[in-house]
TIGUMAR-885837 format. One record per residue: residue number from 1; x, y, z of N, C-alpha, C in turn. Coordinates in Angstrom, 3 decimals. Atoms other than C-alpha are relative to their C-alpha. Example, Ala and Ser with C-alpha at 12.3 -4.5 7.8 and 13.67 -1.06 7.14 Angstrom:
2
ROFI  pos      n.c1      n.c2      n.c3     ca.c1     ca.c2     ca.c3      c.c1      c.c2      c.c3
ROFI    1     0.890    -1.190     0.000    12.300    -4.500     7.800     0.900     1.200     0.000
ROFI    2    -0.820    -1.190    -0.060    13.670    -1.060     7.140    -0.770     1.090     0.730
//
This chain:
187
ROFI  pos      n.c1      n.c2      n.c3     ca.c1     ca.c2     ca.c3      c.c1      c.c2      c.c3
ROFI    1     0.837     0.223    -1.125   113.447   162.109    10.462     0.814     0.307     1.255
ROFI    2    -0.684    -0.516    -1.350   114.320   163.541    13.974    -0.426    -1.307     0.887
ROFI    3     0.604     0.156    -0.864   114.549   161.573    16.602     0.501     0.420     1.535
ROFI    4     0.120    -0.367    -1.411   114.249   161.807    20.281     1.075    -1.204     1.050
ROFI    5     0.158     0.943    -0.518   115.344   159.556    23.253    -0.854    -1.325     0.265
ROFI    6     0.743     0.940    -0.085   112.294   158.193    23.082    -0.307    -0.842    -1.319
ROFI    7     0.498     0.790     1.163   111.615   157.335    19.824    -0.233     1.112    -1.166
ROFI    8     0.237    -0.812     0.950   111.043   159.033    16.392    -1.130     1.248     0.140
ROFI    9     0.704    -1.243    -0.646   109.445   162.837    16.728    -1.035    -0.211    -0.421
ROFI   10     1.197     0.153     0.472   106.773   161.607    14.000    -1.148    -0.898     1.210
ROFI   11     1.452     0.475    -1.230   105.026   159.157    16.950    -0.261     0.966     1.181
ROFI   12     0.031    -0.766    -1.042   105.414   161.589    19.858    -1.538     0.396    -0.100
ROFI   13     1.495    -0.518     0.138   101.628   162.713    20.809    -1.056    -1.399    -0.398
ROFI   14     0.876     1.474     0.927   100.727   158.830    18.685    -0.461    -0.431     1.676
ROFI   15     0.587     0.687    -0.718    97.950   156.788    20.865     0.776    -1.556     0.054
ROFI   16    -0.342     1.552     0.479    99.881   153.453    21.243    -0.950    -0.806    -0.331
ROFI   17     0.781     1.024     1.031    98.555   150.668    19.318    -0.135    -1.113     0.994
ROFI   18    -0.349     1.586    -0.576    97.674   146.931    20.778     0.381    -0.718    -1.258
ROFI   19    -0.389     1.576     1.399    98.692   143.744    18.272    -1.355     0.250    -0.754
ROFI   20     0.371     0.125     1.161    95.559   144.149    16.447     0.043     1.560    -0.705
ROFI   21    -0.393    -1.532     0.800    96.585   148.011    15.182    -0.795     0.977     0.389
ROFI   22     0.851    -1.126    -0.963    93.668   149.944    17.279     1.158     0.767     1.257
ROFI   23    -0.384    -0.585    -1.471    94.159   152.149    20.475    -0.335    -0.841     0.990
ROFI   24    -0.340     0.522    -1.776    95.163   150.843    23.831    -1.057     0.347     0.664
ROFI   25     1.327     0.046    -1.052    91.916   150.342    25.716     0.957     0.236     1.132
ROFI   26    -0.219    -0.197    -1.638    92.811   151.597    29.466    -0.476    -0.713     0.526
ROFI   27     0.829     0.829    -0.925    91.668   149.553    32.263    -0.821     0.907     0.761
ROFI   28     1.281    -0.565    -0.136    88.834   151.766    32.173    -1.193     0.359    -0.803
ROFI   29     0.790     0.337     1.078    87.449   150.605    28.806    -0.586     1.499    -0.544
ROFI   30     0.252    -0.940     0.610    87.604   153.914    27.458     0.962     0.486    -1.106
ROFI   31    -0.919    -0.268     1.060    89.220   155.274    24.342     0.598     1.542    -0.626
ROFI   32     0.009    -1.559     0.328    88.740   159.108    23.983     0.768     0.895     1.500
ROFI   33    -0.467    -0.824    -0.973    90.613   161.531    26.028    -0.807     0.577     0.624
ROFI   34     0.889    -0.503    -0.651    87.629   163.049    26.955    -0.780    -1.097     0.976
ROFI   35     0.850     0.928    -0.569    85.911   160.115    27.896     0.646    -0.964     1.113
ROFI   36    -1.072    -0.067    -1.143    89.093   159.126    29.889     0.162     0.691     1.234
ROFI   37     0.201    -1.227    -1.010    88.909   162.424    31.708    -0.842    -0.148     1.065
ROFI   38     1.224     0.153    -0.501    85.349   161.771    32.797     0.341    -1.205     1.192
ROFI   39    -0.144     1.234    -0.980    86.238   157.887    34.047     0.829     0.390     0.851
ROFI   40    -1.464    -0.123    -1.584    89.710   159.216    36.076    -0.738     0.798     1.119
ROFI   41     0.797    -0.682    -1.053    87.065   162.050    37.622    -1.006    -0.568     0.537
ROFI   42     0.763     0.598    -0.734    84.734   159.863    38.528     0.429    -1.104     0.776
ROFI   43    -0.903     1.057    -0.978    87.297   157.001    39.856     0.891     0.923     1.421
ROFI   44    -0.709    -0.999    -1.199    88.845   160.015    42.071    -1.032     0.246     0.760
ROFI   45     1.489     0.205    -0.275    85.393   160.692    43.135    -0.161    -1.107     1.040
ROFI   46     0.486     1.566    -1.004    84.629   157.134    44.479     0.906     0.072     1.065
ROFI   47    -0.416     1.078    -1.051    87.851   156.540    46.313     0.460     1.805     0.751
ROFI   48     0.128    -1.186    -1.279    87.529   160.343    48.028    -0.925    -0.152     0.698
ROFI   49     0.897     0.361    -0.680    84.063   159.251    49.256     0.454    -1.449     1.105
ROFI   50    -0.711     1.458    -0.748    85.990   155.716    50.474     0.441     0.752     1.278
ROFI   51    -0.839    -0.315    -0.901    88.457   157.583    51.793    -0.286     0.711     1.693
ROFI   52     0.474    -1.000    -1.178    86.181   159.891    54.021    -0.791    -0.907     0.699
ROFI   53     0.768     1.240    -1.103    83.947   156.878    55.295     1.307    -0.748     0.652
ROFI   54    -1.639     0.936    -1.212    87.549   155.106    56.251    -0.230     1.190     1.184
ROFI   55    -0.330    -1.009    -1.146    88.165   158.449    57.926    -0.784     0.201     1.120
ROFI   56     1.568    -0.277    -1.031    84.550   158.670    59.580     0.251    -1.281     0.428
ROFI   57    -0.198     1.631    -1.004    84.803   155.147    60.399     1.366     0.166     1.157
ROFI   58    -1.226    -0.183    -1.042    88.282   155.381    62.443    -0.229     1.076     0.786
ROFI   59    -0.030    -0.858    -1.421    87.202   158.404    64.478    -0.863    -0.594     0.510
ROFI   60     1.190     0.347    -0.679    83.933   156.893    65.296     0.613    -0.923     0.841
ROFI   61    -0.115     0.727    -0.590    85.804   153.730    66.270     1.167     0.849     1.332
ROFI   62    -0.952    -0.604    -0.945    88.565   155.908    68.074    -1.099     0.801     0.996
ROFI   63     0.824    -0.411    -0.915    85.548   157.674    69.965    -1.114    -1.053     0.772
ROFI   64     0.439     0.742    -0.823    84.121   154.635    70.903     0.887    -0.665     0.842
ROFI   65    -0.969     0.951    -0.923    87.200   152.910    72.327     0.047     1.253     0.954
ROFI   66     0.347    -1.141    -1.087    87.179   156.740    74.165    -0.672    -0.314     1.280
ROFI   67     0.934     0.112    -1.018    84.172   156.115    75.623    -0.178    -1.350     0.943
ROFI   68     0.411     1.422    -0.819    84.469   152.611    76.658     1.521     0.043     0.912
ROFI   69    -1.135     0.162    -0.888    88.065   153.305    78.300    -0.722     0.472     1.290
ROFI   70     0.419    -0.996    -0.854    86.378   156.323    80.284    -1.157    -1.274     1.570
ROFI   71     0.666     0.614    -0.908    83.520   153.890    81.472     0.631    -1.200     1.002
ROFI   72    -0.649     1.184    -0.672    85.488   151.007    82.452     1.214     0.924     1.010
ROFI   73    -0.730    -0.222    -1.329    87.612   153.098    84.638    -1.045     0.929     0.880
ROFI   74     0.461    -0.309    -0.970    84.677   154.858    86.123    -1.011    -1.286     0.540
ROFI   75     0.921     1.098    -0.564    82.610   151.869    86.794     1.010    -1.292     0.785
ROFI   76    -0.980     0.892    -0.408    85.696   149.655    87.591    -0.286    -0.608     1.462
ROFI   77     0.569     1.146    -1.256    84.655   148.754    91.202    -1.539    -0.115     0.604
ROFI   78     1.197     0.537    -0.196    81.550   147.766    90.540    -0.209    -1.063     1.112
ROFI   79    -0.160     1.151    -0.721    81.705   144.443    91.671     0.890    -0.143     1.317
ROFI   80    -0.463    -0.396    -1.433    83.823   145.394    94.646    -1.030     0.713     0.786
ROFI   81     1.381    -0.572    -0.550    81.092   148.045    95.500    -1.320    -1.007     0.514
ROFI   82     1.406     0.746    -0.310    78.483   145.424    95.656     0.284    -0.784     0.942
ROFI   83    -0.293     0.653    -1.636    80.536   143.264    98.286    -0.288     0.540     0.965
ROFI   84    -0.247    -0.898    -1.127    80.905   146.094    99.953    -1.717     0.370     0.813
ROFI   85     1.592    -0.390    -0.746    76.886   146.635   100.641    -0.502    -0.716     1.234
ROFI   86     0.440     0.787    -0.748    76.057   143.771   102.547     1.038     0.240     1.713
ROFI   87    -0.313    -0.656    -1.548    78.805   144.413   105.393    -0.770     1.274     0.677
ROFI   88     0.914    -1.270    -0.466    77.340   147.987   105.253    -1.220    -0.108     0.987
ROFI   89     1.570     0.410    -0.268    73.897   147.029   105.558    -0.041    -0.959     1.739
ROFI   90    -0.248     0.924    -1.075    75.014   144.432   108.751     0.322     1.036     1.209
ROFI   91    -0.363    -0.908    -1.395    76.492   147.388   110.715    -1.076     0.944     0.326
ROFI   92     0.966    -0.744    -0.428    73.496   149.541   110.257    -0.810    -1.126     1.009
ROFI   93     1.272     0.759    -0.278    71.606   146.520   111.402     0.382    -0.226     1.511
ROFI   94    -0.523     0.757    -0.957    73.856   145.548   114.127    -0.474     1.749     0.941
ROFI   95     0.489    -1.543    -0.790    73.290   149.962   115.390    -1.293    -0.288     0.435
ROFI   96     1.159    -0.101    -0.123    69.721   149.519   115.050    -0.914    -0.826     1.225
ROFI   97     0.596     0.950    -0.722    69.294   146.184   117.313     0.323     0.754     1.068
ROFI   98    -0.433    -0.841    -1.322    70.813   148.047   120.193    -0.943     1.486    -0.130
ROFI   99     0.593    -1.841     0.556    68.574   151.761   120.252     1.211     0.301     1.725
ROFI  100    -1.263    -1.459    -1.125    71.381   154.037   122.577    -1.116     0.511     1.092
ROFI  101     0.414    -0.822    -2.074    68.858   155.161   125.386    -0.315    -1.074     0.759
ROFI  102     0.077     1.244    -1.143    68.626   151.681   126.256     1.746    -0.957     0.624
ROFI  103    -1.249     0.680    -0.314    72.225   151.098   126.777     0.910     0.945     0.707
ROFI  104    -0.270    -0.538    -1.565    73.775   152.034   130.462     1.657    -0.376     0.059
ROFI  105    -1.309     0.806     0.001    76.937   149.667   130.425     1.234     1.038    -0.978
ROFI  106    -0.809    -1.126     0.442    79.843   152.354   129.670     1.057    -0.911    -1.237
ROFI  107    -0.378     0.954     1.602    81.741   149.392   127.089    -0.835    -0.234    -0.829
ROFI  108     0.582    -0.182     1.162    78.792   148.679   125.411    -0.236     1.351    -0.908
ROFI  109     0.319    -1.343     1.005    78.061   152.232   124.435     1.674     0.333    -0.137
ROFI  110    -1.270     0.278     0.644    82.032   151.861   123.505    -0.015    -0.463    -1.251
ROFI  111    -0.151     0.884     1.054    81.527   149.382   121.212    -1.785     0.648    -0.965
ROFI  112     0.885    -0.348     0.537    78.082   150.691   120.245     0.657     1.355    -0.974
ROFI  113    -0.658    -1.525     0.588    80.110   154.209   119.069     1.464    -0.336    -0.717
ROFI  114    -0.842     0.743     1.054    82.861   152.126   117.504    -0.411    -0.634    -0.979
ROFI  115     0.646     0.605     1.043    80.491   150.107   115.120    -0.544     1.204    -0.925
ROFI  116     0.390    -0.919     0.821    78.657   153.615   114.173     0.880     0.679    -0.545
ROFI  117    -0.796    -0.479     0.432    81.851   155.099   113.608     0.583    -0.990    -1.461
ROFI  118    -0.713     1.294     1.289    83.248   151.753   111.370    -1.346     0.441    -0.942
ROFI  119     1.200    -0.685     1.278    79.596   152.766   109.174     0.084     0.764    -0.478
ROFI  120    -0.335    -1.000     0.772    80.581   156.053   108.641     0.939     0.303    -0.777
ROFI  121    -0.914     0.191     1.378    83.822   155.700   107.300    -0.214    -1.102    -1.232
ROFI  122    -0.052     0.666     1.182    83.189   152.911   105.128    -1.182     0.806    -0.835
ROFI  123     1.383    -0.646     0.548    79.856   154.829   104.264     0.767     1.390    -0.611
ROFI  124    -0.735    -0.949     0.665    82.570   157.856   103.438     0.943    -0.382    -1.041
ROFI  125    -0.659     0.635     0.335    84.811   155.901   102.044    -0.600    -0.442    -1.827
ROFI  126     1.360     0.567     1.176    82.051   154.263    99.491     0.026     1.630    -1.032
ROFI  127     0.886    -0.761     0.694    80.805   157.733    98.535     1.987     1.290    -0.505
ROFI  128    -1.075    -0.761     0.874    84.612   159.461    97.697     0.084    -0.703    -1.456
ROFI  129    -0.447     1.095     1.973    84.835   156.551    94.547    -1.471    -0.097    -0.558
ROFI  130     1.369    -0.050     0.653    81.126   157.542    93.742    -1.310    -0.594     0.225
ROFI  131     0.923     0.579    -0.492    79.033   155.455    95.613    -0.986     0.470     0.880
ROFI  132     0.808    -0.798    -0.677    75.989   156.709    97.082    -1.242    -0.066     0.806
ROFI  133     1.377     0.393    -0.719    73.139   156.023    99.015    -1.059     0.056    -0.003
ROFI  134     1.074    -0.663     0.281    69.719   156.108    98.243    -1.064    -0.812     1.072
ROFI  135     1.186     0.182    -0.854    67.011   156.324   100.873    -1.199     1.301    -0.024
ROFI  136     1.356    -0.643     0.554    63.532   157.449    99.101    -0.953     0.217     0.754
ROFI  137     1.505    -0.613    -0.875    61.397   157.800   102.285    -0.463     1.598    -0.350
ROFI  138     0.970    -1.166     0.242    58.901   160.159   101.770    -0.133     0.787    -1.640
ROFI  139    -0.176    -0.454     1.086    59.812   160.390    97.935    -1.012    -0.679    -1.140
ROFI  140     0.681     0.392     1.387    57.864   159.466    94.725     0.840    -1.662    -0.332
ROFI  141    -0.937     0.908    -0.020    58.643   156.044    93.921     0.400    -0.450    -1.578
ROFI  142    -0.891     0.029     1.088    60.771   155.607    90.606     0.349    -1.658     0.070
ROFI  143    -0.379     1.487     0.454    60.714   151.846    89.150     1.905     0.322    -0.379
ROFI  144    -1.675     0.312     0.195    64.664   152.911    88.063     0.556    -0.311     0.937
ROFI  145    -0.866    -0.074    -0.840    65.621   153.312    91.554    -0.476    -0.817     1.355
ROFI  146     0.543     0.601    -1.113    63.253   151.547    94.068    -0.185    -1.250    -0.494
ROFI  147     0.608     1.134     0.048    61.672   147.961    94.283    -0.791    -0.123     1.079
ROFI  148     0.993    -0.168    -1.349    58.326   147.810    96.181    -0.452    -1.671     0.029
ROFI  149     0.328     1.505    -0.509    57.935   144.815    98.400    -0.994     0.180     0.449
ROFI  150     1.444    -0.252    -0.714    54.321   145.933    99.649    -0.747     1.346    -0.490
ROFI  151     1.259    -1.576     0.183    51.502   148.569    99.118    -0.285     0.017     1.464
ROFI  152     0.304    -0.601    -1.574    50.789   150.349   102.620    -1.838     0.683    -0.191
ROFI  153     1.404    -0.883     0.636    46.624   151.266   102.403     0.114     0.792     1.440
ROFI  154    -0.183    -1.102    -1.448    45.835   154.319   104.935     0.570    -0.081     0.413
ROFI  155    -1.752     0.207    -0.250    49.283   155.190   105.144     0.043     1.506     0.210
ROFI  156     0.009    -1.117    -0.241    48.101   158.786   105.126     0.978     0.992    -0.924
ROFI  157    -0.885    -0.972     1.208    50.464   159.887   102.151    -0.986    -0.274    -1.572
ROFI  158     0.666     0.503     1.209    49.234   159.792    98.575     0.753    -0.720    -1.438
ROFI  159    -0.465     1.263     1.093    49.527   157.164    95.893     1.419    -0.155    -0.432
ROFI  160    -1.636    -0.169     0.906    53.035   156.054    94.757     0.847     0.315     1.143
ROFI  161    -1.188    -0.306    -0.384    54.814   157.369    97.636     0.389    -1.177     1.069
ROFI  162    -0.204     0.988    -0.217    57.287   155.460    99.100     0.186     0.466     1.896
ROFI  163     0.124    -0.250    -1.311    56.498   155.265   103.186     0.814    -0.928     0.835
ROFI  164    -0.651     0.440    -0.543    58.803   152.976   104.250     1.248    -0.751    -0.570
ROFI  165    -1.019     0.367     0.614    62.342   151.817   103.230     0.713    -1.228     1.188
ROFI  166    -0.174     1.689    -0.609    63.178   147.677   104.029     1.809     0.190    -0.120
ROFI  167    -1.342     0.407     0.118    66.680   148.303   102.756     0.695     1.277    -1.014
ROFI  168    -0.155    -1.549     0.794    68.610   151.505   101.336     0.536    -0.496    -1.094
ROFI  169    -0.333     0.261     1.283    69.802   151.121    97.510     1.390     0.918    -0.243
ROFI  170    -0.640    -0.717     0.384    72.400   152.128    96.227     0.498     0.340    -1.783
ROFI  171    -0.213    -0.566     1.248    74.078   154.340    92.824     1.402    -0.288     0.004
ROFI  172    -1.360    -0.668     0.081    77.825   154.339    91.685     0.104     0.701    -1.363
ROFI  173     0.623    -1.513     0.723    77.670   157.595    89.665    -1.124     0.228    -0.485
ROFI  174     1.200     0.616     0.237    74.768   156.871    87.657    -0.648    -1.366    -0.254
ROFI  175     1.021     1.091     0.098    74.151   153.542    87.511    -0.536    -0.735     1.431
ROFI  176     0.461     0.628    -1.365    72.372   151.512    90.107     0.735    -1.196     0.440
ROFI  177    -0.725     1.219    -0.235    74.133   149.094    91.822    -1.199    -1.339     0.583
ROFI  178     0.896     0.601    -0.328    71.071   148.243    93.867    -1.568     0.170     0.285
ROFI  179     1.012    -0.851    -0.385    67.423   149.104    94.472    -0.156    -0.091     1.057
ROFI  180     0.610    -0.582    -1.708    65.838   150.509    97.606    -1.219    -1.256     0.143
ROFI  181     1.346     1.465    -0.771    63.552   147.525    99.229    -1.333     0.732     0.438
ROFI  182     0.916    -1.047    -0.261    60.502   150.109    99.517    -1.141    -0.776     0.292
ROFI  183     1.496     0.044    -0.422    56.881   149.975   101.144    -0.691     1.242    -0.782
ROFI  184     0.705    -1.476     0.865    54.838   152.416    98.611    -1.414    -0.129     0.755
ROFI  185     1.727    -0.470    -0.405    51.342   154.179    99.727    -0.939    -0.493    -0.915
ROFI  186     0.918     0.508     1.125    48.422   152.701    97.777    -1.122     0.813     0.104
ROFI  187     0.938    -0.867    -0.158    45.640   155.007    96.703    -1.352    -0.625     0.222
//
């Protein structure tokens, strides 16, 4: 009898045995080489389909953390933006109480042309970080972007449009920060 390192040449190729003298069930309760074949190709199978939902799963989540970095740094001064309206809104108001052909006094129209100036930069200022202004007179009125505090009847425009603006709204890129305080035409 020859043997090997491993063991006598007559077992070489032999199915090992368990304690009761059969073949070694696999932990895939199969016994035939063929039928072995089948279970390893269909267990390779399963965990390549795993593997590609892991894979689909981790880009999806890597393209959502993408998208939520992106937004949170373009929306980031939201809540600063929205402080920022109400001063706005105070200096237009504070221009408006004064009208300029009624004002003679060479300091007031100083200070009158220093307040419109402080509006425009912050009003430039606002609109470099995306902030924008929306004043819909004479436009169609859009529930996304307006809020109508009145219907106007014989207003001389037709239905829906918005004929007078209580308070301008504003966008920072696309979302709304605030709506427009609108008077719409009623048909």
């Amino acid at each position: 009898m020859i043997e090997d390192k491993d063991g006598p040449a007559e077992n070489a190729g032999a199915v090992p045995a368990n304690d009761a003298g059969g073949p070694l069930d696999d932990d895939l309760g199969v016994t035939t080489a063929d039928d072995r074949l089948v279970a390893l190709e269909t267990e390779l199978a399963e965990a390549k389909d795993r593997l590609l939902r892991a894979l689909a799963d981790t880009e999806n989540t890597r393209r959502r953390a993408q998208r939520e970095r992106e937004d949170l740094q373009k929306y980031a001064i939201t809540g600063f933006a929205k402080d920022l309206l109400s001063p706005v809104d105070n200096l237009r108001r504070a221009l408006d109480s004064m009208p300029e052909a009624e004002v003679n006094d060479p300091k007031l129209r100083g200070l009158l042309d220093g307040v419109a100036a402080t509006e425009r930069e912050l009003l430039s200022a606002l609109e470099r970080h995306g902030v924008r202004r929306i004043d819909p007179k004479g436009e169609k009125f859009d529930h996304n972007f307006h809020q109508a505090i009145f219907e106007a009847e014989n207003s001389g425009q037709p239905a829906g449009t918005v004929v007078e603006v209580l308070q301008p709204g504003y966008v920072l890129h696309d979302r709304l920060l605030r709506p427009a305080m609108v008077g719409v035409a009623k048909g």
